[in-house]
NUMIVO-75374 format. One record per residue (C-alpha): x, y, z; residue in three letters; residue number from 1. Coordinates in pm, 1 decimal. Layout:
! NUMIVO-75374
FITOR:x:y:z:aa:i
FITOR:X:Y:Z:ALA:NUM
...
***
This chain:
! NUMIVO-75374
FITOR:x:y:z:aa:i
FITOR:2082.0:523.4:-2193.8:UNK:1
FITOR:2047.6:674.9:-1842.5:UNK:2
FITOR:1846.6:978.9:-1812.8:UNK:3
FITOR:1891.5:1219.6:-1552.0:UNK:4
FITOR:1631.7:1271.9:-1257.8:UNK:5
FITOR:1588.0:1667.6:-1363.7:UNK:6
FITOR:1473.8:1577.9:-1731.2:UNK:7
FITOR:1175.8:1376.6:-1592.3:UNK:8
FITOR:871.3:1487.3:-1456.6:UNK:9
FITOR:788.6:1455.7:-1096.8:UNK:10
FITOR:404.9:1371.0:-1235.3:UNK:11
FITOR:532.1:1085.5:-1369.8:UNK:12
FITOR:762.1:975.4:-1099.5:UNK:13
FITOR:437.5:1038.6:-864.5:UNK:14
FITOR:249.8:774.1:-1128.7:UNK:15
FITOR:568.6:500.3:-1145.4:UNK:16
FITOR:591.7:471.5:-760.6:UNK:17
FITOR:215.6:427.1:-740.6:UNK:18
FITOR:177.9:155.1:-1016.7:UNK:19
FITOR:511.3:25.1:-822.4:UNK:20
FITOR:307.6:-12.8:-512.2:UNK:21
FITOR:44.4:-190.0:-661.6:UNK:22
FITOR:200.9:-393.0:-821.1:UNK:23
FITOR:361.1:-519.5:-512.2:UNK:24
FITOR:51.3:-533.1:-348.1:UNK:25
FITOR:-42.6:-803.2:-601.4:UNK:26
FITOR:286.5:-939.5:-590.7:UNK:27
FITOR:185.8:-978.1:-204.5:UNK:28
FITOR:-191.3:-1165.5:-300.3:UNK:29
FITOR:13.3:-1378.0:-538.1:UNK:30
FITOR:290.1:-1486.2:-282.4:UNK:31
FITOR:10.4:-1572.1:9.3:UNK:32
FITOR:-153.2:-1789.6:-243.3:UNK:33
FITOR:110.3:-1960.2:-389.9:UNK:34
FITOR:344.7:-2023.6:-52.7:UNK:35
FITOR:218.9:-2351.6:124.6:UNK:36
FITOR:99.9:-2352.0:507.4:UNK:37
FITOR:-90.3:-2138.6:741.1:UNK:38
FITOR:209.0:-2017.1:995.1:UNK:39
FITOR:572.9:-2014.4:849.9:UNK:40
FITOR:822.1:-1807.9:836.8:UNK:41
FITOR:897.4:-1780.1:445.2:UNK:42
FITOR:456.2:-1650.7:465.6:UNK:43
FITOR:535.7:-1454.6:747.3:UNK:44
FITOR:812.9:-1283.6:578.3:UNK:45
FITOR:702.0:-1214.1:243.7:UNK:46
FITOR:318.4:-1138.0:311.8:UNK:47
FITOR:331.5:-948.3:665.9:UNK:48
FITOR:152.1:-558.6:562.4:UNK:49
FITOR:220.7:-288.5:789.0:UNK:50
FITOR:-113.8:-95.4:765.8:UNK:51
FITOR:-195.4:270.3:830.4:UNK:52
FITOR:-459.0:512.1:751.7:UNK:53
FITOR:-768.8:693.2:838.0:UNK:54
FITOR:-1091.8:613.0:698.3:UNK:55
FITOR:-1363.2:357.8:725.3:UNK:56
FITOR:-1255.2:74.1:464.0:UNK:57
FITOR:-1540.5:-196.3:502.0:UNK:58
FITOR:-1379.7:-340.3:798.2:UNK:59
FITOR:-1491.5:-68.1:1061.2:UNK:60
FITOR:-1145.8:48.7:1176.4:UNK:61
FITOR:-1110.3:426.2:1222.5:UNK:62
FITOR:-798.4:466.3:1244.1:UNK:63
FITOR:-552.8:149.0:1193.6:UNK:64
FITOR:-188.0:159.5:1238.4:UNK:65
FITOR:26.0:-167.9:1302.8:UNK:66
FITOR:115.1:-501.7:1136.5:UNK:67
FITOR:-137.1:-716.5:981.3:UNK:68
FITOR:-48.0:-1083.4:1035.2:UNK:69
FITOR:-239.0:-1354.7:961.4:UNK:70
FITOR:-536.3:-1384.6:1174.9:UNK:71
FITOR:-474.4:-1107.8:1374.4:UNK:72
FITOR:-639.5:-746.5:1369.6:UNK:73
FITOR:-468.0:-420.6:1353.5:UNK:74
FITOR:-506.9:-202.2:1691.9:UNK:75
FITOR:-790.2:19.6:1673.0:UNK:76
FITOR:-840.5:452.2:1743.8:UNK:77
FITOR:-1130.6:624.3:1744.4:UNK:78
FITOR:-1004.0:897.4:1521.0:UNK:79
FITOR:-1272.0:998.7:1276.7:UNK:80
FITOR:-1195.8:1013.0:884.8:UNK:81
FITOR:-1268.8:1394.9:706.4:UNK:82
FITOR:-1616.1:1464.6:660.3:UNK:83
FITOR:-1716.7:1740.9:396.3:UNK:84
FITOR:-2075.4:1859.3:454.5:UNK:85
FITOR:-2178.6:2102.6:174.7:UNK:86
FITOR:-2545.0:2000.6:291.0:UNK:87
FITOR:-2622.5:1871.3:-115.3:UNK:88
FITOR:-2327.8:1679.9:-80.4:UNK:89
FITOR:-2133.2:1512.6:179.9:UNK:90
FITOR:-1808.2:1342.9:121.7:UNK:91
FITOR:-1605.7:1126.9:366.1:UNK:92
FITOR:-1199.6:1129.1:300.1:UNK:93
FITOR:-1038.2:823.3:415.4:UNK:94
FITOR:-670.5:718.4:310.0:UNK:95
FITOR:-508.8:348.0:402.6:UNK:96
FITOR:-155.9:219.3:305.7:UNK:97
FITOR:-31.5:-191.8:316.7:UNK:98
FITOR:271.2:-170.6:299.5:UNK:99
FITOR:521.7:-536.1:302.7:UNK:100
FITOR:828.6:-692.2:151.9:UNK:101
FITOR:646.2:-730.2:-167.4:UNK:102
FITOR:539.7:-422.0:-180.5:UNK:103
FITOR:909.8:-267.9:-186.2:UNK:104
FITOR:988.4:-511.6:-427.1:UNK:105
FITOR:756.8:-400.4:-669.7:UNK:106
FITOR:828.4:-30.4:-609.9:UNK:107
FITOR:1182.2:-33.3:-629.5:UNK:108
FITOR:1119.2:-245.9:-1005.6:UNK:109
FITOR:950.2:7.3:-1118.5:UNK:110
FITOR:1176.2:271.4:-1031.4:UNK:111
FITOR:1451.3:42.5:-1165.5:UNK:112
FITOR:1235.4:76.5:-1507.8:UNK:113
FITOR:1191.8:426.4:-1439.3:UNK:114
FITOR:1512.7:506.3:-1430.6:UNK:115
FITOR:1573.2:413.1:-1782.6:UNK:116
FITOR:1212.4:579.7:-1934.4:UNK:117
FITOR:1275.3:869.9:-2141.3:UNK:118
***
């Protein structure tokens, strides 16, 4: 039975759209693994990630905002992530988003199964 969008909590919306996006996200691993060749356009297609954030991820990029291909790095902006000095403790906010086809495709099955959770 369909439940309508003002019964449910926006917490848990918040929660299904994550999981959704991670999902996809391994949805995306799963399809660069599996899909044969280095350069095609099916690969292309399914595992191109359109990355943005601020933060230092292990890869030394500031600030990265562009498409991800294969082999290829993102452009690059010195924009400096958040940094919290409380002088006992210093903490250094970052945030980064991939975002591709299967991405989408596990967020919008998730809010497919959302829309029929109680």
């Amino acid at each position: 039975m369909n439940v309508g969008l003002k019964e449910k909590k926006l917490g848990t919306l918040v929660l299904v759209v994550v999981l959704g996006l991670l999902i996809g996200g391994y949805l995306n691993s799963l399809a660069t693994a599996i899909i044969p060749g280095k350069n095609n356009v099916v690969k292309t297609f399914f595992t191109t990630n359109i990355k943005f954030g601020i933060g230092d991820f292990g890869d030394r990029e500031i600030l990265s905002v562009g498409i991800d291909e294969a082999g290829k790095a993102a452009p690059k902006k010195q924009i400096r992530p958040l940094v919290i000095n409380l002088y006992a403790i210093k903490f250094l906010l970052g945030f980064q988003l991939k975002i591709s086809f299967m991405s989408i495709i596990g967020l919008l099955i998730s809010l497919y199964i959302f829309r029929w959770y109680r």
